[in-house]
N, C-alpha and C positions, 0 to 999 in steps of 0.2 A: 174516214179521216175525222177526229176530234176538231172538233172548232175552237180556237184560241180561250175561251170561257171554262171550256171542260177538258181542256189539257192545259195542266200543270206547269209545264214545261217549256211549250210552247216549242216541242218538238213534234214532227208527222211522221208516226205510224202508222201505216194503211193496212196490215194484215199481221197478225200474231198467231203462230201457228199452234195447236191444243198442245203439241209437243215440246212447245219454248220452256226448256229447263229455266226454273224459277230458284234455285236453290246456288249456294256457292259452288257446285261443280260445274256449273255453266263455263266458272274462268279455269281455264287450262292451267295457268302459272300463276296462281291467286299466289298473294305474298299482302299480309298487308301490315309488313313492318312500318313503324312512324305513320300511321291513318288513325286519325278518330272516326269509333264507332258509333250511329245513332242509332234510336229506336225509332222510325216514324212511322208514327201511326196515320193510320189513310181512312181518311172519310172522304178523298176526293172519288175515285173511279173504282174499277175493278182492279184485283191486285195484279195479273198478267199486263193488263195494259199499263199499270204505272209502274212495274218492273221495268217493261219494254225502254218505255218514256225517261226514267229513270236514267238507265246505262246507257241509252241516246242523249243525255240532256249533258253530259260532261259535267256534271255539277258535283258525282262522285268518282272514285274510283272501283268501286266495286258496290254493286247495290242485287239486293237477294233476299230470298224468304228464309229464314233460323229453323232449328229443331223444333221451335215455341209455335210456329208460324207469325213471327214478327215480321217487317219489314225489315233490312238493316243497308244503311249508306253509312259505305267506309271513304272518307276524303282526307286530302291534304289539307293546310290551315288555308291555303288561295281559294280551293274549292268551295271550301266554308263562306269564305267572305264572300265567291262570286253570288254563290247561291243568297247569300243572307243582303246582298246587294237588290239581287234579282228581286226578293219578296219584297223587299221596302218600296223599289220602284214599283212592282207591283201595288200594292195597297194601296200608295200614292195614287196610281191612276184607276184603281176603283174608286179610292174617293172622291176624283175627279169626275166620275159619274153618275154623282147624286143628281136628282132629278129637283132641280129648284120648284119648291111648291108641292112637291111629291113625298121626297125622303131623301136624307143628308145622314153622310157618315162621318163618324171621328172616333180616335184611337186613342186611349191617353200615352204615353210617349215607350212604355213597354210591351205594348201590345196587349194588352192582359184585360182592359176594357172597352169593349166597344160598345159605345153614344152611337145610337138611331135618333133622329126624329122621322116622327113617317107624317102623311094625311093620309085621312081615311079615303082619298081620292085615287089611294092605288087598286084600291081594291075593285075600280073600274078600270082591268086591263092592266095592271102594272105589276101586279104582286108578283108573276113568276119570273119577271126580270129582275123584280128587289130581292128577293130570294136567294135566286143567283149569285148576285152580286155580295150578300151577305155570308152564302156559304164558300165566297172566294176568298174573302175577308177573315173568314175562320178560318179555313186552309192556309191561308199566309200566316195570320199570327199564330198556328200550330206549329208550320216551320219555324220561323223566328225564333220560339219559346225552345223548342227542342233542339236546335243549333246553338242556341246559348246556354246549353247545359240544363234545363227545366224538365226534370222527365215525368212532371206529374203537370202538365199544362194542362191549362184552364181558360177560359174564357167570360167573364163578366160580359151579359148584354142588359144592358138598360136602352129601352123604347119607349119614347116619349112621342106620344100625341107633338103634332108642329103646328097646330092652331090653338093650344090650351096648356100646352108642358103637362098635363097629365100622364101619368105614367102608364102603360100597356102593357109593361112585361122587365121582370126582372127576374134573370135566367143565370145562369151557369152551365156554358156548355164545355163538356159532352154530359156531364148529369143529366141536363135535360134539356130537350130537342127545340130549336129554333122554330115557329112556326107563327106566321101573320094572320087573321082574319077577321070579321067582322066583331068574335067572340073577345078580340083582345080592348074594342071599344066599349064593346058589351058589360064587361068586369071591371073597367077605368074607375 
């Protein structure tokens, strides 16, 4: 069973069988007259498991692997918003667990940039909770961006040292890969 960080969803699956049809013939009566189709793209888990999570989470109406091997969630306009509901509060409550004196998050109001401050103090024992936390942060503002119609989403990270506002890393991701360590004070 995924633990609420690494699922998505924040549905429980305990077993996916190597056989779980991933593809639209999984639904018997597929129709998906009046559904908007998305492309999401998954940096969170394995693609079986967030199929699974997926068509358990009621967030779509039909959710599947393409010819392309794309992801695709087909939803109603409710579904959209529960889901686009869902991320916001989410984000809210990772940002709610910034680690005062550690590292603080902030979003500018479209999701498209996200402000770090870190201290170098995580890097005793903190880092793979910040990490975490930061690639839950990517994952919600990739939903977000792709729910509101963005099919080339992108993410601005600007990390700023939080004893100096020196700057540590100014990223573009998915271009390129999020990563903390002592190399990022090293280059300041």
């Amino acid at each position: 069973v995924l633990s609420a960080d690494e699922n998505p969803f924040g549905v429980e699956i305990k077993k996916i069988n190597e056989n779980y049809d991933l593809t639209k013939n999984y639904y018997k009566n597929y129709d998906n007259k009046g559904l908007e189709k998305f492309v999401i793209p998954n940096i969170a888990i394995d693609e079986r498991t967030y199929i699974a999570e997926l068509r358990e989470s009621g967030y779509c109406q039909y959710g599947y692997i393409d010819e392309e091997d794309n992801i695709i969630a087909e939803m109603t306009e409710q579904q959209k918003e529960e889901w686009l509901n869902y991320t916001v509060n989410d984000i809210n409550r990772i940002i709610g667990q910034g680690e005062e004196g550690f590292y603080s998050f902030k979003f500018t109001h479209n999701y498209e940039e996200l402000q770090l401050e870190i201290s170098k103090e995580i890097l005793n024992g903190k880092t793979t909770t910040h990490t975490a936390l930061v690639m839950s942060l990517i994952y919600d503002s990739e939903i977000y961006q792709v729910l509101n119609g963005k099919t080339d989403w992108a993410i601005h990270i600007v990390g700023k040292d939080l004893e100096t506002g020196g700057e540590l890393m100014n990223i573009n991701f998915p271009e390129e890969g999020y990563h903390i360590s002592i190399e990022n004070w090293d280059n300041m």
